[in-house]
N, C-alpha and C positions, 0 to 999 in steps of 0.2 A: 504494500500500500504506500502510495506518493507521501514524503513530507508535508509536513504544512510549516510554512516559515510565516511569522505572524510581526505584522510592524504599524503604524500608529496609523487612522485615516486620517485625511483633511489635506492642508494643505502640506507636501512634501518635500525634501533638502537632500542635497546630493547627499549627505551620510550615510542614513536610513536605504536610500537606491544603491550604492556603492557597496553598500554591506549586503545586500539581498543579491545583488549582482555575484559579490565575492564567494556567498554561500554554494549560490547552485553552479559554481566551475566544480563543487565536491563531490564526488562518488553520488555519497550520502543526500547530497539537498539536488541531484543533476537533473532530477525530476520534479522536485519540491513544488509546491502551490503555495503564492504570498497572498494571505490575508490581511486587509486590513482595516484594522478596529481599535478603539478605544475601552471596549466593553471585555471589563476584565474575563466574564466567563465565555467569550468569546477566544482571547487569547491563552485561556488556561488551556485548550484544545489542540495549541499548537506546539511541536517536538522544538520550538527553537524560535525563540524574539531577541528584536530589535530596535531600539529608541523608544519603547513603552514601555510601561509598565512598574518604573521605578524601580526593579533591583537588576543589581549587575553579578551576576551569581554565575562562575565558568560552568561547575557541576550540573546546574540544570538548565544550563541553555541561555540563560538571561541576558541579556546585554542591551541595560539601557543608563544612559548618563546622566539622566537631569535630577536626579533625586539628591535630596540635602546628604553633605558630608559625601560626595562621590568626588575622588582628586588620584585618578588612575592616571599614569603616563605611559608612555610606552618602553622605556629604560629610566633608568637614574642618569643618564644624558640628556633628557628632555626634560623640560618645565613646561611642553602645549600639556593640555587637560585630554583624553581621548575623546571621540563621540562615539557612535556607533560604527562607524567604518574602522576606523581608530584600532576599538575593542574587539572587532570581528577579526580584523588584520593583524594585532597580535596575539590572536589562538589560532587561527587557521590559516594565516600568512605566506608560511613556509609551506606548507600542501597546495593553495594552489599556484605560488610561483611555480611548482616542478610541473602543472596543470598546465598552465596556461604559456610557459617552455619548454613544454616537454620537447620538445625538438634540440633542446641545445646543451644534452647531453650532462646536469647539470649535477657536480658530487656534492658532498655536503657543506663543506666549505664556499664553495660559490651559492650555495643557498643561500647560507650566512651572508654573506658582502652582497646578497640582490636585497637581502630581508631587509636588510639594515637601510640598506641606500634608499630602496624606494619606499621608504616610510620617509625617510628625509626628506625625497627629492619629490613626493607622492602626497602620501596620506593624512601626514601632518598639516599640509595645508589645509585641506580637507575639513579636519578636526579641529584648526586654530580658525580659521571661518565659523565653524557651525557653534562653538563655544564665544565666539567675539571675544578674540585673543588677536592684540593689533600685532602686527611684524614689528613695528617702531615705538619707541616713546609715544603715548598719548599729546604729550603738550608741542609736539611736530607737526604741521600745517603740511598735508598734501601736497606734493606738485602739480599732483592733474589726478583726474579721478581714472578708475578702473572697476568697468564694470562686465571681463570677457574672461574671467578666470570661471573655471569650471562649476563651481559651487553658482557663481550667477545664471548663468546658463541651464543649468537644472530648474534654476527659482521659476525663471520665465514660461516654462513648460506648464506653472501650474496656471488657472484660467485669468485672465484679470478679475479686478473687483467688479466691473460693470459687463462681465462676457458670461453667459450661462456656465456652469458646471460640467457639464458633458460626464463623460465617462472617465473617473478619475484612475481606473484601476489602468487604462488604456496610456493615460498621460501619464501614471508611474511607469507603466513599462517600459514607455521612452524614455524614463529617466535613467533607468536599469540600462538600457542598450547605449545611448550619451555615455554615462561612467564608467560601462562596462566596456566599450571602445577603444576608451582613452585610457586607462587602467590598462590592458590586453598592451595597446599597443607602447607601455614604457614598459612594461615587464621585460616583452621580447627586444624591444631597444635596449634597457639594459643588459639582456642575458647574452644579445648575439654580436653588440658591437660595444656596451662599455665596457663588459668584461672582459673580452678578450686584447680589448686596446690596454689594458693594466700591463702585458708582458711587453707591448712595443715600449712603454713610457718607463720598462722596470730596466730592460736591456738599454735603454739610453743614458737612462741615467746613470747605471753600473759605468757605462763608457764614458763619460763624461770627461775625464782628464785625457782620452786618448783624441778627444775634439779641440781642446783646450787647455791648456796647465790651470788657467784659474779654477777650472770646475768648476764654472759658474754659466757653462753653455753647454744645453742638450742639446742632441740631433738625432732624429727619427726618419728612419729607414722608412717609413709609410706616415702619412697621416692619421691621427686616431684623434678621438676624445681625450687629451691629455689631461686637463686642468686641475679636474679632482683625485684624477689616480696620482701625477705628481706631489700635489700636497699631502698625501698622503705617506706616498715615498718617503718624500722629504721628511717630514715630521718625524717619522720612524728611524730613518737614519741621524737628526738630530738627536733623536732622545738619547742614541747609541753614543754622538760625539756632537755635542755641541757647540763645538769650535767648525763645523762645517760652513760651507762657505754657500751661501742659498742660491739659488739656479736665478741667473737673471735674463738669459734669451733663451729663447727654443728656435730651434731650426726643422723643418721639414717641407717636403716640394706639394705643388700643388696637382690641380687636375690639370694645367696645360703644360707642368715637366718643369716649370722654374720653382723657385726656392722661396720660402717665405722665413722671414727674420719676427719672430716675434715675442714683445714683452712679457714676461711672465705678470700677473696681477701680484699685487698686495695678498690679497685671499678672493678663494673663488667666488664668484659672481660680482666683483669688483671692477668698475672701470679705471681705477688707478691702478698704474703699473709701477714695479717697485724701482725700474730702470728705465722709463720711457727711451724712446731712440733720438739721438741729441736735436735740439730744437731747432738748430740750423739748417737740418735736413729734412723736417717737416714741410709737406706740403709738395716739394719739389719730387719732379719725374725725369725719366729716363739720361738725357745724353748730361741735362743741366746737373744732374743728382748724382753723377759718376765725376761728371767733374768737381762737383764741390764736396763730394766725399772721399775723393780718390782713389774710388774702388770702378771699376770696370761693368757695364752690362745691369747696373742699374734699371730697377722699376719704377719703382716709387717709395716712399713714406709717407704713410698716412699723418693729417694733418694733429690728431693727436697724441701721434709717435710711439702708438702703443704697436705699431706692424708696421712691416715695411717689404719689399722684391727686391729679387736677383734673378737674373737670368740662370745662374747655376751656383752647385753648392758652394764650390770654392769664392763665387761673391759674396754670397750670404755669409760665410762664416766669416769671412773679413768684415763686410758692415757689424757683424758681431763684438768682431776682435776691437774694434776702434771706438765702439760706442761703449764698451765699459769702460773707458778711460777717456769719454766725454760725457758732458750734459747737457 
């Protein structure tokens, strides 16, 4: 006999759909029916709830967040509050990443570094929305509003205030397929191309003094996703010896065979670079950019000097060489 996975009526939040989504990738819910009620002995009927019902109990299935004195997170590295996506994703998380990649061969350990990241990179948004947990200081004034992140985009599914009601179980389900989409499609982003980009960014950096004596310039035989597997490198190898000297350009070619020179950030998702490429050469291209940097076969740099081209490696690594010893 099918599940019944049981979550709140009215109006609906990506949590709630994200978590109902997450259940039925399992063996167990792949069949499941989502009821949805407010009416407790309606939900006592069901093998497994979500955002109702006031208790968050793993043992028998509960998992809701709003009730007094509830302050779960997902590690002792997070201070978001979970919600029901949150809560669903840290019991059954790691079942169905190896679900929903199964193609990408994945042992236990890389279970580990998907579980971990895409809650980071994932879920937590998710949960710091549905909980109105700001990213920033409260007493911080917007730069501009934002209203296309995933959690909005579910809201608007539900009817307006002045549009009939229609079929609400029909507009959850599109909420379910929206989250279940975009969820699906970071897992296997993660599993098939950040992951495996960790060993180009680990081999590079191991190499590093053979590109450079500073050790302070990576170069990558492919392009990958570098940014967060390096800081993490990094970080590990610091803790090892923290007299290490921090990576300030990375090198690697593009899709038309030239080279790209680029700044390492501050930290990831950072538009400050910890080396920008010298301000003299900002802005300027090709033959003008070779002369005033005195490297050959010049592209460009970008005008806020966080990247820059070479026609080949040997340019790049020169614009390399000479920009750590300008500003």
């Amino acid at each position: 006999m099918p599940k019944i996975i049981g979550t709140h009526s009215g109006t609906f939040h990506c949590d709630e759909a994200l978590a109902c989504y997450m259940l039925r990738q399992l063996g167990e819910y792949s069949d499941a029916k989502v009821v949805r009620s407010r009416d407790p002995a309606v939900l006592e009927t069901c093998d497994i709830v979500v955002d109702v019902g006031g208790v968050y109990d793993h043992e028998a299935k509960r998992y809701d967040h709003h009730q007094r004195g509830f302050d779960e997170q997902f590690s002792a590295s997070y201070k978001t509050k979970l919600s029901s996506a949150g809560l669903i994703y840290k019991h059954y998380g790691k079942d169905v990443i190896r679900v929903v990649a199964k193609d990408a061969e994945l042992d236990d350990g890389m279970v580990d570094k998907l579980y971990n990241k895409l809650y980071e990179a994932f879920i937590e948004g998710v949960d710091g929305i549905d909980n109105g947990v700001s990213q920033y200081p409260t007493d911080l004034e917007p730069a501009y509003q934002e209203s296309t992140n995933l959690s909005a985009r579910v809201g608007r599914l539900n009817p307006w205030w002045n549009q009939p009601e229609g079929d609400m179980d029909e507009r959850f389900a599109q909420a379910m397929a929206l989250t279940g989409s975009e969820f699906a499609e970071r897992v296997r982003y993660y599993a098939l191309a950040w992951l495996p980009g960790r060993k180009v960014v680990e081999d590079g950096y191991n190499g590093r003094f053979d590109i450079d004596k500073s050790g302070q310039i990576v170069l990558f035989d492919t392009f990958c996703p570098w940014k967060d597997h390096l800081t993490t490198i990094e970080d590990e190898a610091l803790e090892k010896d923290p007299e290490l000297a921090k990576i300030i350009y990375v090198l690697y070619s593009d899709t038309s065979g030239a080279w790209r020179v680029q700044a390492v950030p501050e930290k990831p998702g950072s538009f400050v670079s910890r080396h920008p490429l010298p301000e003299s050469w900002r802005g300027i291209r090709d033959d003008a950019l070779s002369e005033r940097s005195g490297v050959e076969g010049c592209v460009f740099v970008h005008q806020s000097g966080f990247i820059g081209g070479n026609k080949t490696r040997d340019g790049a690594l020169a614009l390399a060489r000479k920009a750590l010893t300008m500003d």
